[in-house]
LUMDO-491454 format. One line per 8 residues: number of its first residue (from 1); their letters; for each residue x, y, z of N, C-alpha, C, O. Coordinates in Angstrom, 2 decimals. Layout:
N
NUM) A) X/Y/Z/X/Y/Z/X/Y/Z/X/Y/Z | ...
This chain:
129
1) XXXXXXXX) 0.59/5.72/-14.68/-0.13/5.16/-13.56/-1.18/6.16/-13.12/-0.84/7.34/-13.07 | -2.27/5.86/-12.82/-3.66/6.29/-12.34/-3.34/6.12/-10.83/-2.49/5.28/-10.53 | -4.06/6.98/-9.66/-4.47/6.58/-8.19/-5.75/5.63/-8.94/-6.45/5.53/-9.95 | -5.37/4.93/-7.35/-6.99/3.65/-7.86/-7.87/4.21/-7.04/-8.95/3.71/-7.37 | -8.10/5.10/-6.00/-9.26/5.84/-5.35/-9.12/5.21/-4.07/-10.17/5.17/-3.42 | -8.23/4.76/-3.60/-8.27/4.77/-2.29/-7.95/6.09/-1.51/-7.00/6.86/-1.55 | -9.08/6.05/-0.80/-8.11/7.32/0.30/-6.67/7.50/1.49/-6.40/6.99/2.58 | -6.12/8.29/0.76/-5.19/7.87/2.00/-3.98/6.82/1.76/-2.95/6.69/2.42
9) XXXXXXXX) -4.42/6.12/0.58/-3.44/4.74/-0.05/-2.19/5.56/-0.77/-2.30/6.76/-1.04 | -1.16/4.89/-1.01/-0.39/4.95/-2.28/-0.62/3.50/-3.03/0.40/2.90/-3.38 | -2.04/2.84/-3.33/-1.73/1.89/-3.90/-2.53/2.99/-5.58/-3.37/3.86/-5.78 | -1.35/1.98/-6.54/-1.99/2.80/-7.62/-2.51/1.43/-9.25/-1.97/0.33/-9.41 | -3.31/1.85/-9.88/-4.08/1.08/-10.72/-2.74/1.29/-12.38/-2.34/2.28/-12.99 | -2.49/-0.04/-12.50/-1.32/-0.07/-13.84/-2.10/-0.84/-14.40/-2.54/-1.82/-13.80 | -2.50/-0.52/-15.90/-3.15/-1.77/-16.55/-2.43/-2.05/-17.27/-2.74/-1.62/-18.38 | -1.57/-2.57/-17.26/-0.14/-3.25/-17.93/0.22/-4.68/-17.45/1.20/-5.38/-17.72
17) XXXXXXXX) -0.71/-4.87/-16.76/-1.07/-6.46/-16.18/-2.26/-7.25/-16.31/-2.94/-7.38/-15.29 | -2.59/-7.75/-17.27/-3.98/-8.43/-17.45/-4.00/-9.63/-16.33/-2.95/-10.16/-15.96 | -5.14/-9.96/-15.88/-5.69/-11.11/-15.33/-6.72/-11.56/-16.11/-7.68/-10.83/-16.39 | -6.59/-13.03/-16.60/-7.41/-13.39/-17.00/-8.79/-13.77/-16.15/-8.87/-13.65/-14.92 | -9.68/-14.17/-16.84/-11.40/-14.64/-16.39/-11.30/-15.58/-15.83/-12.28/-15.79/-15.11 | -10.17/-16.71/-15.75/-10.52/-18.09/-14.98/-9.19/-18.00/-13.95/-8.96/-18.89/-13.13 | -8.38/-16.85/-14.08/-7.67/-16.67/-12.70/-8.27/-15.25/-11.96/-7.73/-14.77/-10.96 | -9.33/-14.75/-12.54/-10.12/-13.85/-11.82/-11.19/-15.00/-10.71/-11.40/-14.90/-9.51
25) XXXXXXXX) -11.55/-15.74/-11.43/-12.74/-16.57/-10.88/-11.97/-17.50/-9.36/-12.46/-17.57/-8.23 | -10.57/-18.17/-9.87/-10.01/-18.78/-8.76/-9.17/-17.52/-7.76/-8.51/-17.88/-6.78 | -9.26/-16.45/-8.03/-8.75/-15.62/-6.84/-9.71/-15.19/-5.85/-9.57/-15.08/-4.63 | -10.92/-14.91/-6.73/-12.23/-14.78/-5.85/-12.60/-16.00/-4.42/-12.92/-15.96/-3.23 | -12.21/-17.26/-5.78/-12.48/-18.47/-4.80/-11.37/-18.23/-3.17/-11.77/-18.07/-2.02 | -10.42/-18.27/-3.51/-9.29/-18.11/-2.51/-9.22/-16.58/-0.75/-8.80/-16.54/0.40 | -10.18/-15.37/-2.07/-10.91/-14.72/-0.90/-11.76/-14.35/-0.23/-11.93/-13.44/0.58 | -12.63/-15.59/-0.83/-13.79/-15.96/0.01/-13.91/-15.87/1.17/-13.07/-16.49/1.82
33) XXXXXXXX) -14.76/-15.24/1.81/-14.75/-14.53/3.50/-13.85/-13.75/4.35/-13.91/-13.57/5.56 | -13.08/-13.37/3.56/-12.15/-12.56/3.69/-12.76/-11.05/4.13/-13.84/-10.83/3.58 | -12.29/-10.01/4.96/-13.00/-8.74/4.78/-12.80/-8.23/4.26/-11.70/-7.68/4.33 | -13.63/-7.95/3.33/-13.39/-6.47/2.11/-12.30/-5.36/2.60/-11.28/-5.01/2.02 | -12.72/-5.01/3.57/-11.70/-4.12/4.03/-10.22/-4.05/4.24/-9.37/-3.16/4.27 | -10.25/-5.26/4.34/-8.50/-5.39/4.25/-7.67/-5.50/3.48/-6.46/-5.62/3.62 | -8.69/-5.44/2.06/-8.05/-5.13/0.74/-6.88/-5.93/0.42/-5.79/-5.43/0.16 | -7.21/-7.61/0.45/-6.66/-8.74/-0.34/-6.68/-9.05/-1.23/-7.77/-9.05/-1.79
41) XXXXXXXX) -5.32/-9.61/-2.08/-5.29/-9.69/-3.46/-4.17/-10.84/-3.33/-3.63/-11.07/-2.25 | -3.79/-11.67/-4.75/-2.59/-12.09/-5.12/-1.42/-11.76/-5.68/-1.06/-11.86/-6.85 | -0.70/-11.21/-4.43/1.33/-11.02/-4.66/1.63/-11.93/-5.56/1.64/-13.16/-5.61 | 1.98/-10.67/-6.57/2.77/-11.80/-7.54/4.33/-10.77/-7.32/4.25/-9.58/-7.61 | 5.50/-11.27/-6.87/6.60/-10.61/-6.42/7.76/-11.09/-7.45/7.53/-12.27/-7.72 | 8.47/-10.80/-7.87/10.17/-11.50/-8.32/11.19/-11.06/-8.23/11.70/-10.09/-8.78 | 11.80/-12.22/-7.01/12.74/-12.04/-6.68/14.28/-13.21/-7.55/14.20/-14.11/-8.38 | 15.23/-12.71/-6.98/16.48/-13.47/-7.38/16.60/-14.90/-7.05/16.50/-15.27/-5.88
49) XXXXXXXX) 16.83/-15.76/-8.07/16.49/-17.53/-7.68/16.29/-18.11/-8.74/16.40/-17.65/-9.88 | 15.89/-19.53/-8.32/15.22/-20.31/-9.52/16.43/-20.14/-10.53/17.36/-19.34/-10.65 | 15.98/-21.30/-11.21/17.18/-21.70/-12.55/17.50/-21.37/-13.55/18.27/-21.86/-14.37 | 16.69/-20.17/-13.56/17.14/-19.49/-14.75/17.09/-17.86/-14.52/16.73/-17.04/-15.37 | 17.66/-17.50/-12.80/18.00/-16.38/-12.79/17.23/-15.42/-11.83/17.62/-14.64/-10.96 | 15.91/-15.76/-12.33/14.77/-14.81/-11.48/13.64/-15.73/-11.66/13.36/-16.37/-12.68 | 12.69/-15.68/-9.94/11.79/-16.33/-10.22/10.49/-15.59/-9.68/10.56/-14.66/-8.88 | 9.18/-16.15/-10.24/7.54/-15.60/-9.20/7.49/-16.16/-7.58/7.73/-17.16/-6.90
57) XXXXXXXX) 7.11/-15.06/-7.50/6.60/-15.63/-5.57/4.83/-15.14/-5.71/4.50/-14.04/-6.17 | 3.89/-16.11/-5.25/3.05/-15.75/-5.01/2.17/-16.10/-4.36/1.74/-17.21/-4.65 | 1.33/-15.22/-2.99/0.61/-15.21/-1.91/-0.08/-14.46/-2.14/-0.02/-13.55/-2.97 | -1.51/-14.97/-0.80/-2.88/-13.91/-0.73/-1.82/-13.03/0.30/-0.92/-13.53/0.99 | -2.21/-11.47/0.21/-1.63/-10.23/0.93/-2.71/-9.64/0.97/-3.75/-9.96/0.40 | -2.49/-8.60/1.77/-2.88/-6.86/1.64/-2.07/-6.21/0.83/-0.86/-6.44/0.72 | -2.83/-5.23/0.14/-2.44/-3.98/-0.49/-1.35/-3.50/0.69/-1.43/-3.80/1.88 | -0.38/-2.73/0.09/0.62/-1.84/1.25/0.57/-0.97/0.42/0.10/-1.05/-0.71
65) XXXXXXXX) 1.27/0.29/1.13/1.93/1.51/0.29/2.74/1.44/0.15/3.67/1.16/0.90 | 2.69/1.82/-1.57/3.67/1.70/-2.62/3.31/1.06/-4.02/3.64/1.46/-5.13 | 2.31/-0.42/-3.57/1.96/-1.57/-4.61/1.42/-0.89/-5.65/0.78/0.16/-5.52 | 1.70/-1.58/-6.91/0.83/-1.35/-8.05/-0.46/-2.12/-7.99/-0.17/-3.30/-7.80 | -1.58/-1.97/-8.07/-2.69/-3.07/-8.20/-3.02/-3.00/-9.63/-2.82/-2.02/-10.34 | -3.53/-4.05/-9.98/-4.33/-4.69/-11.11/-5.53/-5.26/-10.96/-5.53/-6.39/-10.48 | -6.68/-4.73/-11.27/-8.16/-5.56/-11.31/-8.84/-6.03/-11.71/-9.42/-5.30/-12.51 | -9.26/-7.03/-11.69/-10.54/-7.40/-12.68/-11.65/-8.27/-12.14/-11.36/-9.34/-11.60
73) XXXXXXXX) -12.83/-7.91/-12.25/-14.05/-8.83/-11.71/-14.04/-8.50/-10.01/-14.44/-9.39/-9.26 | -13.61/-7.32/-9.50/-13.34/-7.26/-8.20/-12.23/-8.13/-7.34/-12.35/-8.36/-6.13 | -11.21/-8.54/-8.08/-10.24/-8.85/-7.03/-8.67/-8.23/-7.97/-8.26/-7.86/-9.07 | -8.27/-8.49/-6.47/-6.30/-7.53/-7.25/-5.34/-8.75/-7.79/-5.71/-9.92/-7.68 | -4.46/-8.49/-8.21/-3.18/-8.67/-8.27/-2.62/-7.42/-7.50/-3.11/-6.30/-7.62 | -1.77/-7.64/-6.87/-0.89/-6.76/-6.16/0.98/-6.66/-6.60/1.72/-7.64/-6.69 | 1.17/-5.97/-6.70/2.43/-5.82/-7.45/3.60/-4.61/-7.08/3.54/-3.42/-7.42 | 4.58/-5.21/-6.34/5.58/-4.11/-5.70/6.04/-3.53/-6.68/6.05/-3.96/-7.83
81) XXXXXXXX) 6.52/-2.30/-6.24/7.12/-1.42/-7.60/8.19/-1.86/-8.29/8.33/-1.75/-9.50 | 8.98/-2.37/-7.52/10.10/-2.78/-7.93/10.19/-4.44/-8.80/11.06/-4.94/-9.52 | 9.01/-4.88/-8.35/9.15/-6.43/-9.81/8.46/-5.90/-11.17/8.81/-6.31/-12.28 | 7.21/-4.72/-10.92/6.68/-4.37/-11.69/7.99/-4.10/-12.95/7.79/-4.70/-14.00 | 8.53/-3.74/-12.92/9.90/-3.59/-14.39/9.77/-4.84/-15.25/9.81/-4.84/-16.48 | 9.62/-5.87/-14.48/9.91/-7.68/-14.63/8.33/-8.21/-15.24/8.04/-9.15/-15.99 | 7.50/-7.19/-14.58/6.18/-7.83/-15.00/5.32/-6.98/-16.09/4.41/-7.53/-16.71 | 5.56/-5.95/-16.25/4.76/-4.47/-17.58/4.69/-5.92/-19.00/5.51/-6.61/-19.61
89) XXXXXXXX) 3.13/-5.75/-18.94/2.49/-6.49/-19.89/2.48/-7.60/-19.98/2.55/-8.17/-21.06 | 2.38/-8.31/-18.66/2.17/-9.74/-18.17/1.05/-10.15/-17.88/0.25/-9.39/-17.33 | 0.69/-11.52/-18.19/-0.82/-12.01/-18.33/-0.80/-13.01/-16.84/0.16/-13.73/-16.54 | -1.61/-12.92/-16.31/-2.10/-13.70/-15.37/-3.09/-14.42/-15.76/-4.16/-13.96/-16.16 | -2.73/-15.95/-15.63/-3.56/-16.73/-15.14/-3.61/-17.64/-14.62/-2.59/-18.04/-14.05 | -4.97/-18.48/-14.57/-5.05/-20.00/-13.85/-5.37/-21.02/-14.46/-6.45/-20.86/-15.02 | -4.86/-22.21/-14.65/-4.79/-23.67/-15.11/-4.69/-24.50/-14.18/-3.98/-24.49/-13.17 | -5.73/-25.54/-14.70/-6.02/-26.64/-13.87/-6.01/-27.85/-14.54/-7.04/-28.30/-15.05
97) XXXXXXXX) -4.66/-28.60/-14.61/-4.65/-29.44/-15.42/-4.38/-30.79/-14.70/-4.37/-30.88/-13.47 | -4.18/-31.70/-15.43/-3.93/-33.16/-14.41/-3.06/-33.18/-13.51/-3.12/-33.68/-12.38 | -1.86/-32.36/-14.28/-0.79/-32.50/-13.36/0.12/-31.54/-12.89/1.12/-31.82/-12.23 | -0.31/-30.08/-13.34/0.00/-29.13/-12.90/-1.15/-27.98/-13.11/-1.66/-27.69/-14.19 | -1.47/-27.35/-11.78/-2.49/-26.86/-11.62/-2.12/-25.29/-10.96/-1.18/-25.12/-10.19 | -2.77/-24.51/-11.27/-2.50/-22.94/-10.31/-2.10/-21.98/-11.20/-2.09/-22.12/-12.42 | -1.62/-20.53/-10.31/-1.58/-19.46/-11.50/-0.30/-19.82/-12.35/0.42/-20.80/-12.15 | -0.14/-18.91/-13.28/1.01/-18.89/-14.29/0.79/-17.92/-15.10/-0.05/-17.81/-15.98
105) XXXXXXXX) 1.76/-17.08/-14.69/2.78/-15.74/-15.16/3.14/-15.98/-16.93/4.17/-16.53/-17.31 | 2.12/-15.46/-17.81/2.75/-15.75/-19.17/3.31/-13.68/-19.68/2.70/-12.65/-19.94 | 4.39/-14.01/-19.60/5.50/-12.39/-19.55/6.54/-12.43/-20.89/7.47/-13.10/-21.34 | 5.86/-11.44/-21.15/7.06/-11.24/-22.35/8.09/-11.01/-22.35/8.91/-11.32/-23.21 | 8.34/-10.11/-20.89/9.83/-9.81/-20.46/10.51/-10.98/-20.19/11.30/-10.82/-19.26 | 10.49/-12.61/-20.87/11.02/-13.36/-20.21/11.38/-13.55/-21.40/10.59/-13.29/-22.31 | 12.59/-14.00/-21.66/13.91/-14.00/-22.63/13.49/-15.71/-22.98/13.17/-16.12/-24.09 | 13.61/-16.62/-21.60/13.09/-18.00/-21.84/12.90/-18.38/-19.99/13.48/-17.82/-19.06
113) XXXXXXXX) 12.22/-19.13/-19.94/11.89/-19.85/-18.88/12.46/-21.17/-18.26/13.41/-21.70/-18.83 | 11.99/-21.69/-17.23/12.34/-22.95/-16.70/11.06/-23.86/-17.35/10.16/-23.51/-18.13 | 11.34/-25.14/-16.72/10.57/-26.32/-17.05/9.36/-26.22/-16.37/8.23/-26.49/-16.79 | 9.74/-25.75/-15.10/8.76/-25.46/-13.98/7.90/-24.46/-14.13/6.78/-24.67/-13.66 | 8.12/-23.24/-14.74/7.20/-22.65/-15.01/7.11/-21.38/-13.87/6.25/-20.51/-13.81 | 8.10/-21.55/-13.14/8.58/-20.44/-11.59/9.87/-19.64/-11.64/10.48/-18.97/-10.82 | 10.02/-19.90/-12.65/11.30/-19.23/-12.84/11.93/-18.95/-14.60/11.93/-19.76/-15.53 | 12.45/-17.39/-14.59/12.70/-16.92/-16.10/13.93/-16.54/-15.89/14.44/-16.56/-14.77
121) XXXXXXXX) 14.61/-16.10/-17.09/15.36/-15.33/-17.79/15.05/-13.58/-18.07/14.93/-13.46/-19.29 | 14.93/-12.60/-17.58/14.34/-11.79/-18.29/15.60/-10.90/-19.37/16.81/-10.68/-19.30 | 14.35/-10.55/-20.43/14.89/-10.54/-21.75/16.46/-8.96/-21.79/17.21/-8.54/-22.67 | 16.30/-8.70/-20.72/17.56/-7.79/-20.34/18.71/-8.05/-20.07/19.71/-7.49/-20.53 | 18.67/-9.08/-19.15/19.29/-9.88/-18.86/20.40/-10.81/-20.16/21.62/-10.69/-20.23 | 19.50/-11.72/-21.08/19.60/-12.06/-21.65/20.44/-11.72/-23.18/20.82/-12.47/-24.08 | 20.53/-10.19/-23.01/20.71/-9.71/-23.93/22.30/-9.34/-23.91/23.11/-9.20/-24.82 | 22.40/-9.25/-22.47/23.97/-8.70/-21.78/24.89/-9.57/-21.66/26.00/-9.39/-21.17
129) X) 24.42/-10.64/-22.14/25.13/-12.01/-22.19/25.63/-12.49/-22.83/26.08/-13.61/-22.56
């Protein structure tokens, strides 16, 4: 892990999280007029739930101390230290399809997934089983 150059932050820059170009473009959309300064991004969090064990939570936030950030095209992903284990080399993105639309978490650490698309298996897990 790199400092990302904030002063004063513990937020730090992991590029072990890609965001793609068309969920870079709809996060921008989402912090539109937002103040720069308050250094908003999309929480992607995972916690315990969902049907297959562990699932994504995700909201516009602030950076806190501690988060991992991820950037691209000027906006974050934000990422607590502690899901980061769940997420190292996870792709972010966004789809907009007829009938299911928004981001989606494609993670290798996931052993197998739900139907829904909010909830995994991760492959540690999976293995102890």
């Amino acid at each position: 892990m790199k400092m990302n150059g904030m002063s004063g932050s513990a937020a730090y820059s992991w590029d072990m999280i890609e965001i793609t170009e068309s969920a870079a473009e709809q996060l921008r959309e989402l912090l539109e007029g937002r103040d720069p300064e308050l250094r908003m991004g999309l929480r992607l969090q995972v916690t315990r739930g969902g049907c297959a064990g562990m699932q994504y939570e995700m909201k516009v936030d602030q950076v806190a101390q501690g988060d991992v950030v991820s950037e691209r095209d000027g906006v974050s992903v934000i990422i607590d230290a502690e899901s980061l284990k769940f997420l190292d080399g996870s792709v972010i993105d966004y789809e907009d399809g007829l009938n299911d639309s928004g981001f989606k978490v494609r993670n290798p650490k996931a052993a197998r997934s739900c139907g829904c698309g909010t909830s995994f298996e991760p492959a540690e897990m999976a293995a102890a089983s």
